[in-house]
N, CA, C and O atoms as a GROMACS GRO file, in nm:
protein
  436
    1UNK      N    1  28.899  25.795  34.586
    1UNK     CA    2  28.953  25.730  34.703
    1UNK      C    3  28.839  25.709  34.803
    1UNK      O    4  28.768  25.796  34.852
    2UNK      N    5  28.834  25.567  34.826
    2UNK     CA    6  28.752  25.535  34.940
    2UNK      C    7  28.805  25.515  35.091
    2UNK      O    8  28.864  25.408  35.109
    3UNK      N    9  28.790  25.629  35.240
    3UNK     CA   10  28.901  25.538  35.320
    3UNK      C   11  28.766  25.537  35.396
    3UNK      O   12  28.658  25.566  35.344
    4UNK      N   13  28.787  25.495  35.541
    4UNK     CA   14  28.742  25.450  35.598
    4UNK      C   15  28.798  25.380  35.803
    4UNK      O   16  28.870  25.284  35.832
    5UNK      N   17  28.739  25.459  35.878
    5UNK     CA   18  28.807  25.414  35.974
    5UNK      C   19  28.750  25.407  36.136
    5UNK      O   20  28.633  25.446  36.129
    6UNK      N   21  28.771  25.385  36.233
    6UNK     CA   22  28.625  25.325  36.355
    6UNK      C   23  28.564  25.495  36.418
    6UNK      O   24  28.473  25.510  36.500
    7UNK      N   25  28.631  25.586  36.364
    7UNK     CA   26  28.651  25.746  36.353
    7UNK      C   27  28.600  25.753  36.511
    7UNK      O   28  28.513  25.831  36.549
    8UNK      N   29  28.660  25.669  36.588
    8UNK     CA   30  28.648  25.684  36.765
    8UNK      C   31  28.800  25.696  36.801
    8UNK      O   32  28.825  25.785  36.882
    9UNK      N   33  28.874  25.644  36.769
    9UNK     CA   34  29.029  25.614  36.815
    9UNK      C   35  29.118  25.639  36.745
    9UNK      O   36  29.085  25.655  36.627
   10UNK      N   37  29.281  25.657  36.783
   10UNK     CA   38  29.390  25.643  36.695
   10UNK      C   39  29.424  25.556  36.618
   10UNK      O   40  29.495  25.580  36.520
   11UNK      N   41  29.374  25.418  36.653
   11UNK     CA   42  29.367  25.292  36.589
   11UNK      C   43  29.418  25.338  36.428
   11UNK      O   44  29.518  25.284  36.382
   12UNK      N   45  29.368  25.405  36.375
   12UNK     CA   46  29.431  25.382  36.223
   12UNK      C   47  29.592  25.440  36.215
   12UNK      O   48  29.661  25.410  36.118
   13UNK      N   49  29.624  25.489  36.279
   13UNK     CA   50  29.802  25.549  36.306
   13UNK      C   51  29.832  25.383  36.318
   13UNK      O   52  29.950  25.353  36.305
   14UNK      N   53  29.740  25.275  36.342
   14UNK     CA   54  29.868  25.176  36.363
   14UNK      C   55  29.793  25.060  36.219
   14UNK      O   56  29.776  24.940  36.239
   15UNK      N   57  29.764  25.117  36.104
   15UNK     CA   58  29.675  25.024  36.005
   15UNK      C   59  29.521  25.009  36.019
   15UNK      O   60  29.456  24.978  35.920
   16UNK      N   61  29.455  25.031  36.153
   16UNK     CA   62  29.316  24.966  36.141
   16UNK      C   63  29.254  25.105  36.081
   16UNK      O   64  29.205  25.190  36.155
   17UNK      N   65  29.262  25.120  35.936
   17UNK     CA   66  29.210  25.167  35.851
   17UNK      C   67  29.151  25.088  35.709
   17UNK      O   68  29.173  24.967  35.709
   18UNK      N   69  29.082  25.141  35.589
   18UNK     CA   70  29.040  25.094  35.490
   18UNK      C   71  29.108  25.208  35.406
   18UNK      O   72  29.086  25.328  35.425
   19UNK      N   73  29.185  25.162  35.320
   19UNK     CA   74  29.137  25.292  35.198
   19UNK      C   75  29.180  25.197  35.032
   19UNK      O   76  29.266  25.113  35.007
   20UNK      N   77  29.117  25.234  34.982
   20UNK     CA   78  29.065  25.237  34.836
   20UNK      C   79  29.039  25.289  34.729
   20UNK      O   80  28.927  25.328  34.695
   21UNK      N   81  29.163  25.298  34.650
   21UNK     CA   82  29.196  25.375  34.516
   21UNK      C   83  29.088  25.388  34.424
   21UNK      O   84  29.076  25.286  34.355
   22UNK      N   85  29.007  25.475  34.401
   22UNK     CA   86  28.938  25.455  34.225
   22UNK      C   87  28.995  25.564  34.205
   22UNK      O   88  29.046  25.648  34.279
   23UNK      N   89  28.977  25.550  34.058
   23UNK     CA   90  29.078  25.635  33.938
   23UNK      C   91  28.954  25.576  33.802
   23UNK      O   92  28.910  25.463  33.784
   24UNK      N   93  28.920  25.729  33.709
   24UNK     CA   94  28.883  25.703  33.590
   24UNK      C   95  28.908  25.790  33.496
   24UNK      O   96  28.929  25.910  33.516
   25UNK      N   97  28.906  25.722  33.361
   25UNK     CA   98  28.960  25.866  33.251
   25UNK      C   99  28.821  25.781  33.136
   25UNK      O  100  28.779  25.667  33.122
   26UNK      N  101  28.793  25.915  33.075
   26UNK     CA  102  28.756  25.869  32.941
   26UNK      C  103  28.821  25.796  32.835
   26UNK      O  104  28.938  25.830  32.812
   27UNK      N  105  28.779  25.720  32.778
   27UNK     CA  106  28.817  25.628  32.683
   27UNK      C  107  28.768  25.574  32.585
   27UNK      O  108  28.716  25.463  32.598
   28UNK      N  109  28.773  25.649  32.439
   28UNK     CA  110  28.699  25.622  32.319
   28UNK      C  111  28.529  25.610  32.314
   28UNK      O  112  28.457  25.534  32.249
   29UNK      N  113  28.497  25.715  32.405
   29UNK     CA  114  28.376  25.758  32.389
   29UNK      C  115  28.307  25.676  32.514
   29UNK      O  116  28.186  25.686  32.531
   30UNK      N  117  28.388  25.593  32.601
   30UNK     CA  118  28.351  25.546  32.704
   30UNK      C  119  28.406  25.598  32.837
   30UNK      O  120  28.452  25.711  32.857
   31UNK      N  121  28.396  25.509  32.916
   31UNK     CA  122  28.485  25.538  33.008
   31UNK      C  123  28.584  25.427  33.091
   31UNK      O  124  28.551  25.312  33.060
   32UNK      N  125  28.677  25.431  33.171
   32UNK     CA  126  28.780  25.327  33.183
   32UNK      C  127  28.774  25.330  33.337
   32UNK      O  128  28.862  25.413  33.360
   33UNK      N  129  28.727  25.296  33.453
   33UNK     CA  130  28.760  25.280  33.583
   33UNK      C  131  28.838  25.154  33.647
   33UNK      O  132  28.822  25.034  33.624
   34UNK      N  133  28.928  25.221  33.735
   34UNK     CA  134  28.995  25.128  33.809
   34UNK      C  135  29.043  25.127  33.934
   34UNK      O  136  29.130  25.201  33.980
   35UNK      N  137  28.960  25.009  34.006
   35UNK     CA  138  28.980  25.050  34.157
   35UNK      C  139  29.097  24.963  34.190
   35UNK      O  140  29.131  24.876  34.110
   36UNK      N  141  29.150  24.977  34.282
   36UNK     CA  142  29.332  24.890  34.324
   36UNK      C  143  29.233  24.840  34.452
   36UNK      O  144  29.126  24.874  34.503
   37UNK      N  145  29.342  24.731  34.471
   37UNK     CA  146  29.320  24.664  34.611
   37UNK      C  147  29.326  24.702  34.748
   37UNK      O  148  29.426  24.757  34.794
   38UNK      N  149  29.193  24.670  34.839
   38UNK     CA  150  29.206  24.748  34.984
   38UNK      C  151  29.339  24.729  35.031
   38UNK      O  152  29.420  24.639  35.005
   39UNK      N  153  29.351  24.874  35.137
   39UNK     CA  154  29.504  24.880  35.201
   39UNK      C  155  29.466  24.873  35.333
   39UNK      O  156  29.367  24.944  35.353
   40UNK      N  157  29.518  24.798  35.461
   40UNK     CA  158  29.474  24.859  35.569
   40UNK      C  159  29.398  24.719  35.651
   40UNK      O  160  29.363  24.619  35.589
   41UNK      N  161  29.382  24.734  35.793
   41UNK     CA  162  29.327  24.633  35.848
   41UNK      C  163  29.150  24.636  35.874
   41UNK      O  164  29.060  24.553  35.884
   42UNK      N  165  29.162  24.747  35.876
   42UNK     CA  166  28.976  24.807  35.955
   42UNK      C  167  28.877  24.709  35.839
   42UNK      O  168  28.912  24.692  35.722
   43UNK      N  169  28.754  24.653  35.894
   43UNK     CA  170  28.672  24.613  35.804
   43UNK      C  171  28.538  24.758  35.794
   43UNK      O  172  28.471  24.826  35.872
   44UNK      N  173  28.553  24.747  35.677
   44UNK     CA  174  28.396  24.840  35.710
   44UNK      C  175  28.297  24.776  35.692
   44UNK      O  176  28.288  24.655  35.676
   45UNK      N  177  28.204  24.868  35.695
   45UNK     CA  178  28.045  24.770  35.650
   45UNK      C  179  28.016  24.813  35.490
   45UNK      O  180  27.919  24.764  35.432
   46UNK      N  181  28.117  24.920  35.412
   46UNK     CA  182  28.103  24.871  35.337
   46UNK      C  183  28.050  24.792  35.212
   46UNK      O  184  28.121  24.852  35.132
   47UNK      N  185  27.992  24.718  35.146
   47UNK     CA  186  27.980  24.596  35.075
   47UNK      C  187  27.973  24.622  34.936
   47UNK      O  188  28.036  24.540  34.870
   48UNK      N  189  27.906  24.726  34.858
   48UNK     CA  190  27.941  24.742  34.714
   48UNK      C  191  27.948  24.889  34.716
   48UNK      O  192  27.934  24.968  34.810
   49UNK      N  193  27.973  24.906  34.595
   49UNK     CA  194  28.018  25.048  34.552
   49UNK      C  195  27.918  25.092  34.450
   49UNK      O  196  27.850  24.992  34.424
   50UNK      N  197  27.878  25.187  34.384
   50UNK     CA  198  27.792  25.223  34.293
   50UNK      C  199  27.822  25.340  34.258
   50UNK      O  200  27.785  25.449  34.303
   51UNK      N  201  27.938  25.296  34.123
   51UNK     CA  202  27.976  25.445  34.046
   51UNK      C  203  27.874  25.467  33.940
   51UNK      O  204  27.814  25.385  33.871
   52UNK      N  205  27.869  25.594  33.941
   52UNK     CA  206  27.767  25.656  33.851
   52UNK      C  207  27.841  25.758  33.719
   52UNK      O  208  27.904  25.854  33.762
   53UNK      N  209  27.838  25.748  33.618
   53UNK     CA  210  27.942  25.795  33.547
   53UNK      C  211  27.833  25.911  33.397
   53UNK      O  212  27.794  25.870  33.288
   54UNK      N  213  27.819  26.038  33.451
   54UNK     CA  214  27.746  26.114  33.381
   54UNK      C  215  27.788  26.131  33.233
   54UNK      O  216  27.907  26.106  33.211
   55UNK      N  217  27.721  26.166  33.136
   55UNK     CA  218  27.811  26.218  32.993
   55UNK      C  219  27.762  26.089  32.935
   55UNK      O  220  27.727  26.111  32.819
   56UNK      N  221  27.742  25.937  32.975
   56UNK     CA  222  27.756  25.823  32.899
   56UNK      C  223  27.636  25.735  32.956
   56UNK      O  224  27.598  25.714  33.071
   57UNK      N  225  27.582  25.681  32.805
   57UNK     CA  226  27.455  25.649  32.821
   57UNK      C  227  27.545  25.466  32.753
   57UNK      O  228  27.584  25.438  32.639
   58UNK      N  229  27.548  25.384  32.882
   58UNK     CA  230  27.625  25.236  32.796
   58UNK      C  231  27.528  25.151  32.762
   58UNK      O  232  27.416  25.132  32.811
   59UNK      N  233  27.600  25.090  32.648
   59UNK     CA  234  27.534  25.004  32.589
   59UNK      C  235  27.611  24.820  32.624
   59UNK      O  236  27.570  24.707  32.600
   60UNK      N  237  27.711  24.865  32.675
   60UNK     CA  238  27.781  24.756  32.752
   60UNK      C  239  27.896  24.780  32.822
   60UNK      O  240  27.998  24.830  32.774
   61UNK      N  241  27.875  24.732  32.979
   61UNK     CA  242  27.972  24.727  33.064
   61UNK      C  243  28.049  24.605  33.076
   61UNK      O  244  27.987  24.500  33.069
   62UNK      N  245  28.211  24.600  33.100
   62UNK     CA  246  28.210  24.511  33.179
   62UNK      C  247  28.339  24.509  33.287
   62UNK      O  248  28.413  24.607  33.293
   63UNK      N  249  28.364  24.376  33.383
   63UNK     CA  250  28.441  24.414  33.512
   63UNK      C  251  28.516  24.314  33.492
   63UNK      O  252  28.483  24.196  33.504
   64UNK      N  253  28.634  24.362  33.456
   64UNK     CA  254  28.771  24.272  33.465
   64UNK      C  255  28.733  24.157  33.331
   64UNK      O  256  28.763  24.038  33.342
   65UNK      N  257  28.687  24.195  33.246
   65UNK     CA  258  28.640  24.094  33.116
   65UNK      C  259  28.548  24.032  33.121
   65UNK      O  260  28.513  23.962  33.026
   66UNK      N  261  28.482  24.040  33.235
   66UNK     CA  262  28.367  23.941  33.201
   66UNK      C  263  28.206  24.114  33.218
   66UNK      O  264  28.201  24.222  33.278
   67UNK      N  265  28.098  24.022  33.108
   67UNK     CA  266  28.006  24.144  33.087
   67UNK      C  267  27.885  24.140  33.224
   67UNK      O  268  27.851  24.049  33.299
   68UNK      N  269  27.843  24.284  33.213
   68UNK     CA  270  27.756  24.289  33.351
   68UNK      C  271  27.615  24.287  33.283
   68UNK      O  272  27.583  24.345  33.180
   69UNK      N  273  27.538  24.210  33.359
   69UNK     CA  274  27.408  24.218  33.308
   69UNK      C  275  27.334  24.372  33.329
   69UNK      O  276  27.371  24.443  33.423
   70UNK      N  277  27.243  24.413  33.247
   70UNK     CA  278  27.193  24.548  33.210
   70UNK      C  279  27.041  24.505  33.340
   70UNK      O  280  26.975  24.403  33.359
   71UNK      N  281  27.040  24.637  33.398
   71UNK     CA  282  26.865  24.657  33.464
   71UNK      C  283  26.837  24.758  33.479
   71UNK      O  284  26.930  24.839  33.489
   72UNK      N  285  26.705  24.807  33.489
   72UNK     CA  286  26.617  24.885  33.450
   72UNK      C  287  26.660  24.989  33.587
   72UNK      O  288  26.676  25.111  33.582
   73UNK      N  289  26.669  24.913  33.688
   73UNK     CA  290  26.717  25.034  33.808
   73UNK      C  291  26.794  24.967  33.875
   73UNK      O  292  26.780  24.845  33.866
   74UNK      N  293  26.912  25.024  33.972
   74UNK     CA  294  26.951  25.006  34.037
   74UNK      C  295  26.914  24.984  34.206
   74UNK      O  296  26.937  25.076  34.283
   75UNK      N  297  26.867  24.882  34.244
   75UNK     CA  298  26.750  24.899  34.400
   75UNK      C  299  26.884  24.889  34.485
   75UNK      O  300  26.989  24.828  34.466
   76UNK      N  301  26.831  24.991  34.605
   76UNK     CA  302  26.946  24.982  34.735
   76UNK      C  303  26.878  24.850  34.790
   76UNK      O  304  26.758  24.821  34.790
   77UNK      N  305  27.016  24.759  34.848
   77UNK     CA  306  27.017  24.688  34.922
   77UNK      C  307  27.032  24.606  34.828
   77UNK      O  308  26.937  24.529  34.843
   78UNK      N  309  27.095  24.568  34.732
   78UNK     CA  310  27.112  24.468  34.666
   78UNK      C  311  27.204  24.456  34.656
   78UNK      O  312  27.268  24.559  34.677
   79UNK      N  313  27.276  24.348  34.625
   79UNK     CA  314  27.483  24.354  34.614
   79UNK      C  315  27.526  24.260  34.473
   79UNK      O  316  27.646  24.244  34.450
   80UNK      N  317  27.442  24.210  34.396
   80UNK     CA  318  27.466  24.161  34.264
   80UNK      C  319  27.541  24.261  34.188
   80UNK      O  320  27.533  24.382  34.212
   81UNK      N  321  27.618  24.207  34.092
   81UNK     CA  322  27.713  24.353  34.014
   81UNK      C  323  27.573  24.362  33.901
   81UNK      O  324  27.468  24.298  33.908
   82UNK      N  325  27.598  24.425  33.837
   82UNK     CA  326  27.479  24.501  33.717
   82UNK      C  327  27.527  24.636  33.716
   82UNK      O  328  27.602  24.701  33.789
   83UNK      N  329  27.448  24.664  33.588
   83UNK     CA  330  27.483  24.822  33.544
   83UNK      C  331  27.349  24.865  33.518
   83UNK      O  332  27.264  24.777  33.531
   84UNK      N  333  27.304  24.994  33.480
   84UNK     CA  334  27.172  25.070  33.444
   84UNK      C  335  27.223  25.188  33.370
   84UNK      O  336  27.333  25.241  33.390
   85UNK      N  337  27.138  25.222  33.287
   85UNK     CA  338  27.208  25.363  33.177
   85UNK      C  339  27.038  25.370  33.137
   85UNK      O  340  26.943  25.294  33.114
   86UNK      N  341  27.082  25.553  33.146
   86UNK     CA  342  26.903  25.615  33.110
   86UNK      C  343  26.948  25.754  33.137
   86UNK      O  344  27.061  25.778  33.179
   87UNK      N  345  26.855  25.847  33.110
   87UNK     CA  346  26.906  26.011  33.114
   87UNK      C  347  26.830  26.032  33.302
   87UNK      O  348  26.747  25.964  33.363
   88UNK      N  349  26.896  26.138  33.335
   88UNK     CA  350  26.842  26.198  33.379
   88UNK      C  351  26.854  26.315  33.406
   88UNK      O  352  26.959  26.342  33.348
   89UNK      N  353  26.787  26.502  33.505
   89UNK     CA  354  26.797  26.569  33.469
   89UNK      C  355  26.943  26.635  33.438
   89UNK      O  356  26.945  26.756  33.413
   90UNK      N  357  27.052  26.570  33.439
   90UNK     CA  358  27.176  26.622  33.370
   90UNK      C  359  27.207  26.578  33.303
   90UNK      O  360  27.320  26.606  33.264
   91UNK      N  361  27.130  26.472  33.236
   91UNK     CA  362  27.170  26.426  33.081
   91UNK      C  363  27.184  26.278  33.060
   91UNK      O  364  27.092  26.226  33.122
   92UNK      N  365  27.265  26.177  32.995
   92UNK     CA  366  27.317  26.076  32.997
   92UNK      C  367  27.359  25.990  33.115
   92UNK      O  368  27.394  26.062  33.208
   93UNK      N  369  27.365  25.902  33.134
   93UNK     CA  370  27.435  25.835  33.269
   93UNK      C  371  27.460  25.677  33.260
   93UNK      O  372  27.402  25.606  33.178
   94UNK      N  373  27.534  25.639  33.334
   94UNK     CA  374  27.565  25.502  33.341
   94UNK      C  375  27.587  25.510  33.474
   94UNK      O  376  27.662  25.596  33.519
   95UNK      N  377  27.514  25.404  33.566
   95UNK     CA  378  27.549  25.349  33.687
   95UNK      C  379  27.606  25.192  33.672
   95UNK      O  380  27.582  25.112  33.582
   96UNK      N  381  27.675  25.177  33.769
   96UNK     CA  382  27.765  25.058  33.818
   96UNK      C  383  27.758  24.979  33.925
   96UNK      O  384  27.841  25.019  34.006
   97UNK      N  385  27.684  24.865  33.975
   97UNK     CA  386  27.700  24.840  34.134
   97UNK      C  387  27.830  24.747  34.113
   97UNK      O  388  27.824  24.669  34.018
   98UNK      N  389  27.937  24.745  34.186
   98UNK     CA  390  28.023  24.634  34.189
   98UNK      C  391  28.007  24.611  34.301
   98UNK      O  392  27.943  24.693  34.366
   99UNK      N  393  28.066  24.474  34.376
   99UNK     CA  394  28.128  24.454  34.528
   99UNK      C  395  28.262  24.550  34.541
   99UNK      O  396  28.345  24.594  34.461
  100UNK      N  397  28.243  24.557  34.653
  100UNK     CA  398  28.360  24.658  34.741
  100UNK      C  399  28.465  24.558  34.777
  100UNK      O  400  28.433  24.440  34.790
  101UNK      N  401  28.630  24.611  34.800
  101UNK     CA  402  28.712  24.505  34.834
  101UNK      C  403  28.795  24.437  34.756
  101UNK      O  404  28.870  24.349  34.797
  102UNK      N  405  28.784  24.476  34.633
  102UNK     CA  406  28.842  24.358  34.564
  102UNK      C  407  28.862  24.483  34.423
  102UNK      O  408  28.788  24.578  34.397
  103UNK      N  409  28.991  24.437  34.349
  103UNK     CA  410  28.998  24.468  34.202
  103UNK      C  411  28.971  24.498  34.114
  103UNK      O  412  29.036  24.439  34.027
  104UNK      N  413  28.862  24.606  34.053
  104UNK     CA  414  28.794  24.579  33.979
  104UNK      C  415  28.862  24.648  33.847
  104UNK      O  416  28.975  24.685  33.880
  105UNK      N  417  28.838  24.675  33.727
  105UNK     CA  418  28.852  24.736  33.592
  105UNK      C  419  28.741  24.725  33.513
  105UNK      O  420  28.711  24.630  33.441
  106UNK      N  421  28.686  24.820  33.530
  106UNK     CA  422  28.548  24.869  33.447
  106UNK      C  423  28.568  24.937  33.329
  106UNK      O  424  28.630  25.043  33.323
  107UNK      N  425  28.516  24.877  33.229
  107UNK     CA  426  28.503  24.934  33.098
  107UNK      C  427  28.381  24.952  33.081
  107UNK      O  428  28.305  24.857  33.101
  108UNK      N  429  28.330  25.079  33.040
  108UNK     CA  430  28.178  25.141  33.021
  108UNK      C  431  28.197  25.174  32.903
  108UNK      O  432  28.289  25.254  32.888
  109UNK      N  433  28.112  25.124  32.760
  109UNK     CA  434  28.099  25.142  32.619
  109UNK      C  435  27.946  25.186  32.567
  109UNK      O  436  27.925  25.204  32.447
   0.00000   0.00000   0.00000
């Protein structure tokens, strides 16, 4: 769960909040994420998300059916979707940048 709110005022008792469901389970040696649609009026700043999913080294992602292009690292400040998979010191990994805001269903294979 992502929420989010101007954390100065009551303002969110009346909606001017953000919040944002993710939910993931393993799935045939992958993994299955799924974020639901923002609830709430508040904008944040926000802009992508970057799940990181340990245990799984992918060989293909993708978001809502269509495939994410593979890169070597993930750089802050970038907001293109892409994925990256490589070990590090806890083992296996797959990172994710998506945009924030919107629907997504990630399949990591």
């Amino acid at each position: 769960m992502y929420y989010d709110d101007d954390g100065n005022t009551y303002a969110c008792e009346k909606g001017a909040y953000y919040r944002q469901s993710i939910t993931a389970v393993e799935a045939n040696g992958g993994a299955q994420i799924h974020i639901t649609a923002p609830q709430g009026a508040y904008q944040p700043a926000l802009r992508t998300y970057v799940v990181r999913v340990h245990g799984i080294r992918a060989s293909a992602v993708t978001v809502s059916g269509s495939s994410l292009p593979r890169v070597m690292q993930l750089h802050e400040g970038e907001s293109n979707a892409a994925y990256a998979a490589g070990n590090d010191r806890f083992g296996a990994f797959t990172a994710v940048r998506i945009p924030a805001g919107q629907v997504s269903n990630i399949a990591i294979r």
